[in-house]
C-alpha positions in Angstrom: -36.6 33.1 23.9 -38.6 33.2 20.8 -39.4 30.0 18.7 -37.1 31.0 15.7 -34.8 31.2 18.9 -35.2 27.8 19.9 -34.9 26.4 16.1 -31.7 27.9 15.2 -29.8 26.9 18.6 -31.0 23.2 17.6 -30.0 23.1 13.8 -27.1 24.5 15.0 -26.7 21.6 17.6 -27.8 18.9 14.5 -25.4 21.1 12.3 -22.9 20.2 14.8 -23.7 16.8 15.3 -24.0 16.4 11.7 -20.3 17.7 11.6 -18.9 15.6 14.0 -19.9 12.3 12.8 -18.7 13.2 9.7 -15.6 13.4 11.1 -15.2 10.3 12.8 -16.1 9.0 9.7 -13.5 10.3 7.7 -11.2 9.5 10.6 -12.4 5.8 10.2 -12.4 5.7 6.6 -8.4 6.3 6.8 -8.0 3.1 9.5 -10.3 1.2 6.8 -8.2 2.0 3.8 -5.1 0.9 5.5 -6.7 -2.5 6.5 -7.8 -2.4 2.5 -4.0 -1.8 2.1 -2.6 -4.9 4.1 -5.2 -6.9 2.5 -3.7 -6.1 -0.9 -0.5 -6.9 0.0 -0.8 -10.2 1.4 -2.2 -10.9 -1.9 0.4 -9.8 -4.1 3.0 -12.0 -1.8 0.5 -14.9 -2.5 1.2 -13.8 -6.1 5.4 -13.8 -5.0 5.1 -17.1 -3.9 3.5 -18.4 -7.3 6.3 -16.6 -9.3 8.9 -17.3 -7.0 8.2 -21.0 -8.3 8.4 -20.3 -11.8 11.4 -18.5 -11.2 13.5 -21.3 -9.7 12.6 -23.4 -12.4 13.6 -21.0 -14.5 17.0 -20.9 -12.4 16.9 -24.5 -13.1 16.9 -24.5 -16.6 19.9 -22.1 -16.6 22.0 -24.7 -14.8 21.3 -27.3 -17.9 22.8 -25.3 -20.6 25.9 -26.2 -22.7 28.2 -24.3 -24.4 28.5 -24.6 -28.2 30.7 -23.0 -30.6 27.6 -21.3 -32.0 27.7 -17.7 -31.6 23.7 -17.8 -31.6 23.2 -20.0 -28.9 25.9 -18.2 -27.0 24.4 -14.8 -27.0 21.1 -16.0 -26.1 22.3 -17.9 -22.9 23.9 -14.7 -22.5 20.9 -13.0 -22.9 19.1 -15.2 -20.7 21.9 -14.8 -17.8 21.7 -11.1 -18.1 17.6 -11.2 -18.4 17.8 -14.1 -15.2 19.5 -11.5 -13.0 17.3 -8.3 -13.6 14.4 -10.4 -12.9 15.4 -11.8 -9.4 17.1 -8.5 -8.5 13.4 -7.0 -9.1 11.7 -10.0 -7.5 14.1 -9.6 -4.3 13.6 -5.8 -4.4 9.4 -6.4 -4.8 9.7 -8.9 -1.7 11.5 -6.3 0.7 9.6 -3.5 -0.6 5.9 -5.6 0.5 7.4 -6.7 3.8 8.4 -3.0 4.7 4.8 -2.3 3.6 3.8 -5.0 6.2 5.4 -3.0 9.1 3.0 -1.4 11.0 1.9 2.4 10.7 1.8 4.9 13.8 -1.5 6.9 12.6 -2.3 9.7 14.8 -4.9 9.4 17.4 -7.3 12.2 19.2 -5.6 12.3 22.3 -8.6 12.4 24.7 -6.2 13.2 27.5 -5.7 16.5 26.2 -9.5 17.2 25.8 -10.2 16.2 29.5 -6.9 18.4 31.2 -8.4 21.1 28.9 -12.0 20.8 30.8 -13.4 20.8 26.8 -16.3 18.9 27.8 -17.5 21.4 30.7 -17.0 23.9 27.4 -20.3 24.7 25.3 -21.1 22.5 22.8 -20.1 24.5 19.9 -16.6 24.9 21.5 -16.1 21.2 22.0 -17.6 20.2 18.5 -14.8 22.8 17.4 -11.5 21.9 19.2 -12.3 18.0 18.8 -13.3 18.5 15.1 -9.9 20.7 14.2 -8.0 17.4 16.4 -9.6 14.8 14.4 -9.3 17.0 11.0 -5.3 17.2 12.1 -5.3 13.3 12.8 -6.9 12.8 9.1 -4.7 15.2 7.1 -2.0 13.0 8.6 -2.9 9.6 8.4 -4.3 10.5 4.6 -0.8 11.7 4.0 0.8 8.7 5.5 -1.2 5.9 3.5 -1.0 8.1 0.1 3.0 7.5 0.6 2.4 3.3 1.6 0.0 3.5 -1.2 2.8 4.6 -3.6 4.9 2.5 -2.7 2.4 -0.6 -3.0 1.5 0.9 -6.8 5.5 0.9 -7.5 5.0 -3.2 -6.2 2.1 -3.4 -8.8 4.5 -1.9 -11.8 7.3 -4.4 -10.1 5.3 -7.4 -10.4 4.4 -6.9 -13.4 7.9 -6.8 -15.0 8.8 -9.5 -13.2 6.2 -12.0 -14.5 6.8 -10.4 -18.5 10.6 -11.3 -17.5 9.9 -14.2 -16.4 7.7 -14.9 -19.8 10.0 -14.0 -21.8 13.5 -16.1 -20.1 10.8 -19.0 -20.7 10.3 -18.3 -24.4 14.5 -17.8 -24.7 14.8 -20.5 -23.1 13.0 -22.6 -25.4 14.9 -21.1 -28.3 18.3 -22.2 -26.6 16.9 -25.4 -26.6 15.9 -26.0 -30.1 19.8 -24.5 -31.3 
């Protein structure tokens, strides 16, 4: 074996170190970003539970109304009925929608089973660094596919919450207005 030999055999070893850990990385990064994930959800229910208050005080106020012959007053508690129910529908919808989130995720695994009835590791190293890295490349294509969905879901949440705290604002200002008729 000539030198040059020796060289390329071992940048292709580091090439294939360099390879697999890169992999493993990526693999890890997807179990990472759906502990980031969880994270974010238990602080939007944290947020629920603040909004959740303002909301039965808003349910409150709704229970001290009176009827009046003015047709003003009228169509704003009707106004404020109609606004009421979107905004707890939403609120109930948000909740279930987080606690699905909550459920835990199968991600897919290397199956190192598989590798040892398969005898990879008696394999050369090129061959091993090959079958595992196509196994752990399947694993991340599916996990990344599996958290994109969660992820959408947790951005709909995000668009959710928001509504439900400018509904909220805004069955506080007509309230006020009912009030002063």
């Amino acid at each position: 074996m000539t030198t040059e030999t020796t060289k390329n055999e071992e940048n292709c070893d580091t090439s294939e170190d360099i390879v697999f850990d890169a992999m493993k990385e990526e693999y890890e990064h997807c179990v990472k970003r759906s502990e980031k994930l969880d994270n974010k959800i238990y602080i939007l229910l944290t947020v629920c539970a603040f909004i959740f208050v303002l909301l039965t005080s808003i349910i409150e106020k709704a229970s001290t109304f009176q009827m009046s012959q003015d047709m003003t007053k009228i169509s704003l508690i009707i106004i404020y009925w109609l606004l009421l129910l979107v905004d707890v529908v939403i609120f109930c919808v948000l909740l279930e929608k987080l606690v699905v989130l909550l459920g835990s995720i199968e991600f897919q695994r290397l199956d190192i089973n598989n590798i040892m009835e398969l005898n990879i590791i008696e394999k050369n190293p090129r061959t091993a660094v090959k079958y595992i890295g196509a196994n752990y490349m399947q694993c991340v294509e599916n996990n990344h596919t599996i958290l994109e969905k969660r992820y959408e879901v947790f951005n709909t949440c995000v668009r959710f919450l928001v509504l439900n705290v400018l509904l909220s604002l805004s069955l506080s200002f007509v309230c006020v207005f009912i009030f002063m008729k």
